[in-house]
LODREN-124177 format. One record per residue (C-alpha): residue in one letter; x, z, y. Coordinates in pm, 1 decimal. Layout:
# residues N
MARMI / a / X / Z / Y
...
This chain:
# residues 85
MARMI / x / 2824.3 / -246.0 / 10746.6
MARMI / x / 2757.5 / 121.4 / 10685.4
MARMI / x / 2622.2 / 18.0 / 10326.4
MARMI / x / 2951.5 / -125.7 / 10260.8
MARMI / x / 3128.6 / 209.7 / 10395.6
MARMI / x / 2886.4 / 436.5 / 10210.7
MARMI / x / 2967.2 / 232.7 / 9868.7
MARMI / x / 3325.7 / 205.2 / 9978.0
MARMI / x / 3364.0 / 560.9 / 9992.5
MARMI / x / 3108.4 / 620.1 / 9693.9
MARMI / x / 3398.5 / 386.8 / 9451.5
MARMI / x / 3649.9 / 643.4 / 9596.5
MARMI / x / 3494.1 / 972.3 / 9488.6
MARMI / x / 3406.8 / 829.8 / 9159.0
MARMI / x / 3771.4 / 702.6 / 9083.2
MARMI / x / 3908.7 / 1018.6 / 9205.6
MARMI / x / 3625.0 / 1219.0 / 8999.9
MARMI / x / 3676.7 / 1017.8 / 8699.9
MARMI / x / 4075.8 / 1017.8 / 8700.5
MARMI / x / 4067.8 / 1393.0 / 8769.3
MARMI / x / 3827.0 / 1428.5 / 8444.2
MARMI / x / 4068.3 / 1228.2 / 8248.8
MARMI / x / 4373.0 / 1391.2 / 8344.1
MARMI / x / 4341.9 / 1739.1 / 8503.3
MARMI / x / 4596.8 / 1625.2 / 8750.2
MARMI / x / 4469.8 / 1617.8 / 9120.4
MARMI / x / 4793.6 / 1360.1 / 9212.6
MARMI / x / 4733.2 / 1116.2 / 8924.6
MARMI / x / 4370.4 / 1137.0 / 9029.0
MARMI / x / 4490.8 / 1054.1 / 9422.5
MARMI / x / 4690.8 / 785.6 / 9314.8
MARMI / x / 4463.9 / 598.8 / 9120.6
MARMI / x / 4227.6 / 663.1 / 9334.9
MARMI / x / 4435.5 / 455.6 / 9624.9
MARMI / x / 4602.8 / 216.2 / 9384.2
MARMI / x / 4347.2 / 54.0 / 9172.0
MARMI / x / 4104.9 / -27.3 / 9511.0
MARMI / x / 4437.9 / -223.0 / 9638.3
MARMI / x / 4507.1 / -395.6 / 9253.0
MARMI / x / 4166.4 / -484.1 / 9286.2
MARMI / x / 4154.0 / -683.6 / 9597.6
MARMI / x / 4437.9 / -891.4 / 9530.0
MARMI / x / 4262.1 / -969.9 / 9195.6
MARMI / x / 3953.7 / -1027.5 / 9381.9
MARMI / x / 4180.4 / -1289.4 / 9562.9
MARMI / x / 4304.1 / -1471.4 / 9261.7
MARMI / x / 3939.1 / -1468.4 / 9123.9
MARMI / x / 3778.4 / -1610.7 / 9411.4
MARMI / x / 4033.8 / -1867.5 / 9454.2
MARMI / x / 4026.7 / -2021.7 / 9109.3
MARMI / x / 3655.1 / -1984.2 / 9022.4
MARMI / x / 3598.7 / -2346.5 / 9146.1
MARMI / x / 3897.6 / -2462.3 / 8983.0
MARMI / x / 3817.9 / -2778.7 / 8784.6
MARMI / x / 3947.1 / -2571.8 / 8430.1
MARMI / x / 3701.0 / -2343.9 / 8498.4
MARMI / x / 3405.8 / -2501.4 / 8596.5
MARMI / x / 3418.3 / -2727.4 / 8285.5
MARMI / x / 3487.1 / -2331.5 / 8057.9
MARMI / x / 3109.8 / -2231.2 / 8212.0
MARMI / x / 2987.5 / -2567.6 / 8146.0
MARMI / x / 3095.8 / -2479.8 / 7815.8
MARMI / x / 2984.2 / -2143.2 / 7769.8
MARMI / x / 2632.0 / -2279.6 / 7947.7
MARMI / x / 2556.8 / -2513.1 / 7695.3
MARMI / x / 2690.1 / -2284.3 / 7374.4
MARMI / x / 2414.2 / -2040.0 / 7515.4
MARMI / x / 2143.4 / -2312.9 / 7552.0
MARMI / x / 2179.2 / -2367.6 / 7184.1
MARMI / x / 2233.4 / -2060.2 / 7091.0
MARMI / x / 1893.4 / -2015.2 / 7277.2
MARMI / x / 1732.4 / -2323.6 / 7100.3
MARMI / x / 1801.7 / -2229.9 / 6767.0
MARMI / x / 1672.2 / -1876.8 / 6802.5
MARMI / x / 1340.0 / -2007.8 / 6962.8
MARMI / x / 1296.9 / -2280.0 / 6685.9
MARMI / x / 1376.7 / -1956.4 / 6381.8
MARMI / x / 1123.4 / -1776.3 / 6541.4
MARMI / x / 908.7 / -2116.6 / 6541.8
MARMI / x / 956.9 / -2138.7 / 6156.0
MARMI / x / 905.1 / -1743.1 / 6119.6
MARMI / x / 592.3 / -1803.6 / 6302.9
MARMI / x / 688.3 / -1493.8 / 6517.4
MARMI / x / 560.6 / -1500.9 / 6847.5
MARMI / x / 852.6 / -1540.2 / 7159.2
């Protein structure tokens, strides 16, 4: 638990320090700081509950099998190269 603290408060400081470096302006800074940590868990929400959606499982099965070729077909150029892996 106090990992999760230390890094909660760690994403704090470096929103706040990053918004203030952006901006210049210490309430822009604050609210961003306190906004985008609550935007984020309710899209943490949505993500979690659609990742095992049916849609999405078969767009990674997808994506898997583009990279398995795409993976294939570099290892058989470098095969006909005769470069080593």
């Amino acid at each position: 638990m106090a990992k999760t603290a230390t890094f909660g408060v760690m994403h704090l400081v470096t929103s706040f320090t990053v918004t203030y470096a952006l901006t210049g302006s210490v309430s822009i800074a604050g609210i961003v700081t306190f906004v985008e940590p609550l935007v984020n868990t309710v899209m943490h929400y949505f993500f979690d509950k659609y990742w095992d959606h049916p849609k999405v499982e078969a767009a990674r099965g997808v994506i898997a099998r583009v990279r398995g070729r795409r993976a294939q077909a570099t290892e058989q150029n470098r095969d006909e190269l005769g470069q080593p892996a």
